[in-house]
C-alpha positions as CSV (number, residue, x, y, z in Angstrom):
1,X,68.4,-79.7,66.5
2,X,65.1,-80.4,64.4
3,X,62.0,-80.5,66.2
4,X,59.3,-83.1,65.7
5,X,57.2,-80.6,64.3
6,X,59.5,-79.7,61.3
7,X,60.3,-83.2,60.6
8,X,56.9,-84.0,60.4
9,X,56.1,-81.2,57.9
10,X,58.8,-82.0,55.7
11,X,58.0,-85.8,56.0
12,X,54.2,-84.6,55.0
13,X,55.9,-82.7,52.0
14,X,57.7,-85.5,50.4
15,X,54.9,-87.4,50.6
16,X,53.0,-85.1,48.9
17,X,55.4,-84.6,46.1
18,X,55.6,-88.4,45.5
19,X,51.8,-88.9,45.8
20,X,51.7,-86.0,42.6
21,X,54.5,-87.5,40.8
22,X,53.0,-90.7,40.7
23,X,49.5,-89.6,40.0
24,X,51.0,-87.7,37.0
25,X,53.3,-90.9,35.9
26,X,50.0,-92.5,36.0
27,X,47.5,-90.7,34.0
28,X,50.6,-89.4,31.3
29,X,51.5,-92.8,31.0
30,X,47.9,-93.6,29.8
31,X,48.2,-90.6,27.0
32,X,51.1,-91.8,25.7
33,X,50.1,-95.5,25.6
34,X,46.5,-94.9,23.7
35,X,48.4,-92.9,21.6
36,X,50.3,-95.9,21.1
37,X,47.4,-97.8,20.2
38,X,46.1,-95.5,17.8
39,X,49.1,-95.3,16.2
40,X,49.2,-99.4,16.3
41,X,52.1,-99.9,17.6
42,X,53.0,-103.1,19.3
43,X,52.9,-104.1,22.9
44,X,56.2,-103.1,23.5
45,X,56.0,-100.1,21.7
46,X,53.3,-99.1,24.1
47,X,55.2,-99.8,27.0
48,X,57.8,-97.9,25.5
49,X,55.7,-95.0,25.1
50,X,53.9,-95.0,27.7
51,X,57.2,-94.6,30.2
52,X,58.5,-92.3,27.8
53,X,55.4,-89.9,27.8
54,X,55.3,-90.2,31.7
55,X,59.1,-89.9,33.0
56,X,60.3,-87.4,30.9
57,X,59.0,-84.1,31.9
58,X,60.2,-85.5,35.9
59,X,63.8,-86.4,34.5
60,X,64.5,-83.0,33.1
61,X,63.2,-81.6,36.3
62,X,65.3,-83.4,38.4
63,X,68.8,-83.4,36.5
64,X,67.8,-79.3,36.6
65,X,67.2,-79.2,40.0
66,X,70.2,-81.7,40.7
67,X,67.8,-84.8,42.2
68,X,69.9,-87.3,40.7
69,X,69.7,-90.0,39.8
70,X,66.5,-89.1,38.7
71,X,63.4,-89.8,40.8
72,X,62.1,-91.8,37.7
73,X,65.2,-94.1,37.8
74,X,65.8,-94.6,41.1
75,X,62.8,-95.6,42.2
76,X,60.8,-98.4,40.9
77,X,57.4,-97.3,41.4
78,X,57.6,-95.1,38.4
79,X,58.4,-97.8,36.4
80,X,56.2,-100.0,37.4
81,X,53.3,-97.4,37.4
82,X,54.6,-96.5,33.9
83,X,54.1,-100.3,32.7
84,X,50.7,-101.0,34.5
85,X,49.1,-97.8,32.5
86,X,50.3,-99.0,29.7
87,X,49.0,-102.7,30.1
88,X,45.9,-101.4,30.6
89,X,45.6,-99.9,27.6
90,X,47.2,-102.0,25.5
91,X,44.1,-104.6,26.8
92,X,41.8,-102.8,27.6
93,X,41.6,-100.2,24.9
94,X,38.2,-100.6,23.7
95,X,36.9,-99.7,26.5
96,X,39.0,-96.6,27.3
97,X,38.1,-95.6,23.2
98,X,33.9,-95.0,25.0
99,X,35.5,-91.9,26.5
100,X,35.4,-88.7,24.1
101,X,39.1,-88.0,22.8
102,X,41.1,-89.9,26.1
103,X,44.2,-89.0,24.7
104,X,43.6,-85.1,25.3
105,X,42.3,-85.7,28.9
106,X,44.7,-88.4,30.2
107,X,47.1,-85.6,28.6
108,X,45.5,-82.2,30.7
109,X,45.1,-84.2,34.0
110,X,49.2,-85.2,33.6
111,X,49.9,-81.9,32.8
112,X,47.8,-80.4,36.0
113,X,49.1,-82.9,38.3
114,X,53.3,-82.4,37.1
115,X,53.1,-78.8,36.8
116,X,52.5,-79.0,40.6
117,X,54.5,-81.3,41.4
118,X,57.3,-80.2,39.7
119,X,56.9,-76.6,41.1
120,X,56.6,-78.7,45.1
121,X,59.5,-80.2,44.2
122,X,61.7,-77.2,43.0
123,X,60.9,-75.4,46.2
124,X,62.0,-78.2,48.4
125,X,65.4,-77.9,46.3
126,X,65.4,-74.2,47.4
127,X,64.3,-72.6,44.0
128,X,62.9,-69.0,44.0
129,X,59.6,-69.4,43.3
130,X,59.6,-68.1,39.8
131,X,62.2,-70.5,38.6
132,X,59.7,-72.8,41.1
133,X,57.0,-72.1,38.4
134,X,58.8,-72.3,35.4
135,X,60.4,-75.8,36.2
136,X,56.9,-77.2,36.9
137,X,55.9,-75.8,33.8
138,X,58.6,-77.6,32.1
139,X,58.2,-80.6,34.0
140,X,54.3,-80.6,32.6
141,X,55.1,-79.9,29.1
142,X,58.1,-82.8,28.7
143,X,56.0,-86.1,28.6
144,X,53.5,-84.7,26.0
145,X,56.9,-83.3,24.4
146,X,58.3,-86.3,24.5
147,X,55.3,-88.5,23.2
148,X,54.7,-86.0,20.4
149,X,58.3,-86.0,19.2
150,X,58.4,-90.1,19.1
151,X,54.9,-90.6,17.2
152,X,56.4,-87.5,14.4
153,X,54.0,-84.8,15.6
154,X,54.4,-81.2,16.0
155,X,54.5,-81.2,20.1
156,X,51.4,-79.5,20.9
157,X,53.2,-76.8,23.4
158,X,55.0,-75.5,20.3
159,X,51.3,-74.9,18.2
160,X,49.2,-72.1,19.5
161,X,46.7,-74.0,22.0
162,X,46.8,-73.4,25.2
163,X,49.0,-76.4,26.8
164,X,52.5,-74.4,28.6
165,X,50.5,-71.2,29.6
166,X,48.0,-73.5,31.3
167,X,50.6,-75.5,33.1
168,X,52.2,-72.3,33.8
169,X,49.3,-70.7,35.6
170,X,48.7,-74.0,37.7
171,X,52.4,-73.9,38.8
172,X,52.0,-70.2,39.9
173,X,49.2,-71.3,42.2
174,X,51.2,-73.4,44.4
175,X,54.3,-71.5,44.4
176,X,52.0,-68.4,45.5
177,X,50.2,-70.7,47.7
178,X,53.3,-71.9,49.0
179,X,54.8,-68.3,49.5
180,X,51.1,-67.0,51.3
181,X,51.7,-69.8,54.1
182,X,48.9,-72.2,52.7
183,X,48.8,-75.7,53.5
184,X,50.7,-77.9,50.2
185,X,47.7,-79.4,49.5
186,X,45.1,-77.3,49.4
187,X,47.7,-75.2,46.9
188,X,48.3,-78.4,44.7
189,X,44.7,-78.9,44.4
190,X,44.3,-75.5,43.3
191,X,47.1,-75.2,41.3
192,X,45.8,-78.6,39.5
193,X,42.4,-77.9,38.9
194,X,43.3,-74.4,37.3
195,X,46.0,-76.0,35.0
196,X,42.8,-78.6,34.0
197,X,40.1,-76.5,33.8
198,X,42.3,-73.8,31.2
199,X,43.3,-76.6,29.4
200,X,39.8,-78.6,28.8
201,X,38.6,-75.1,27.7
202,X,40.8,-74.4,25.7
203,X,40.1,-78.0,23.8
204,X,36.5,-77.3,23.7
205,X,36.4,-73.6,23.3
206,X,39.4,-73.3,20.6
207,X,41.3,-71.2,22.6
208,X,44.3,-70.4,21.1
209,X,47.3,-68.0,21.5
210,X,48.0,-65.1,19.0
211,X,49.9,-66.6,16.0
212,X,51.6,-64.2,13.3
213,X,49.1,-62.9,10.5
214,X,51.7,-63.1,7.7
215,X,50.4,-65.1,4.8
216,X,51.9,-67.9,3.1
217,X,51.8,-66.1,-0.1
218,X,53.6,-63.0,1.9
219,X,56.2,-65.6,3.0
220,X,56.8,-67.4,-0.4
221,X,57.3,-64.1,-1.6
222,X,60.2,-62.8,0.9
223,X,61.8,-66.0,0.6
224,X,62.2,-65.7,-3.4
225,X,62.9,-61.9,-2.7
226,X,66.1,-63.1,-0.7
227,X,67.2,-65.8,-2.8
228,X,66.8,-63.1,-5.9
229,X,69.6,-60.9,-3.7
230,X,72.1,-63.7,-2.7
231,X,72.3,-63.8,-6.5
């Protein structure tokens, strides 16, 4: 038999989860729909984009964690969250366009607020908390992904900024919170603002991972050297 105290807690937890999930549908959806705009794209194409950049980093999570049908088509908050960002922007653009590069922090404050909620939401499935981390990593890193992949650019968790290992360290703060007994939302917050912090410096600073030194010369070179022996 549950007590009221346990129902309680795990009432507050779902709540919490929700409250992240949307927040990040929110300000992802906004990143994907001003990249819309830049890109020109018409209003349905921005709506398009918009849901797109926002729901599918939470869908992989969820069909992973087996959540289905996925949070993002079940309920129709997301949706509508999804389509609200992206009238917003699609109207309001000029406005948004005063803020210095939008794109990039409508993108890191997605990013901080999914890789937390993705890593809540893997531990209330039962997930060890390092697969916890991983999945809220992944759950980050799939709208931008996604959004990247549809506008023809190289996804920026596959160049050498600082985007996965950012969402990465904010998902480790809440699964360590989590495992040290502190309270979900003081973890979250934590978690978040790390993951937002590393990922604004990294935009500002040029931070970058280590990337091979081979040269492009070196490269053309083996490649001819290798065609030369298949002959």
């Amino acid at each position: 038999m549950f007590s009221p105290v346990s129902l309680d807690v795990s009432a507050a937890i779902k709540t919490l989860v929700l409250t992240l999930d949307l927040l990040g549908t929110f300000v992802f959806a906004l990143s994907g729909a001003v990249a819309g705009v830049r890109r020109r794209l018409d209003l349905f194409g921005v709506l398009v984009l918009s849901f797109v950049a926002a729901n599918s980093g939470g869908i992989v999570r969820d069909v992973l964690i087996g959540a289905t049908p996925p949070s993002a088509i079940r309920d129709w908050r997301y949706l509508a969250v999804s389509l609200l960002a992206g009238v917003l922007i699609f109207f309001w653009y000029p406005r948004i366009k005063r803020l210095q590069s939008p794109v990039l922090i409508f993108d890191a404050a997605g990013l901080a607020l999914f890789c937390v909620a993705g890593a809540q939401k893997a531990l209330v499935f039962g997930l060890d908390p390092v697969m916890a981390a991983l999945l809220g990593m992944l759950t980050g890193v799939g709208g931008g992904v996604a959004r990247d992949v549809l506008l023809s650019e190289i996804p920026a968790v596959l160049r050498s900024d600082i985007y996965a290992v950012a969402a990465l360290a904010g998902a480790a703060v809440m699964v360590t919170g989590d495992a040290l007994g502190v309270p979900g939302t003081a973890s979250a917050c934590a978690g978040a603002a790390l993951c937002f912090g590393l990922r604004l410096a990294a935009i500002k600073l040029d931070w970058h991972l280590p990337v091979a030194h081979a040269s492009l010369k070196a490269a053309e070179d083996a490649a001819k050297a290798e065609g030369r022996n298949e002959r």
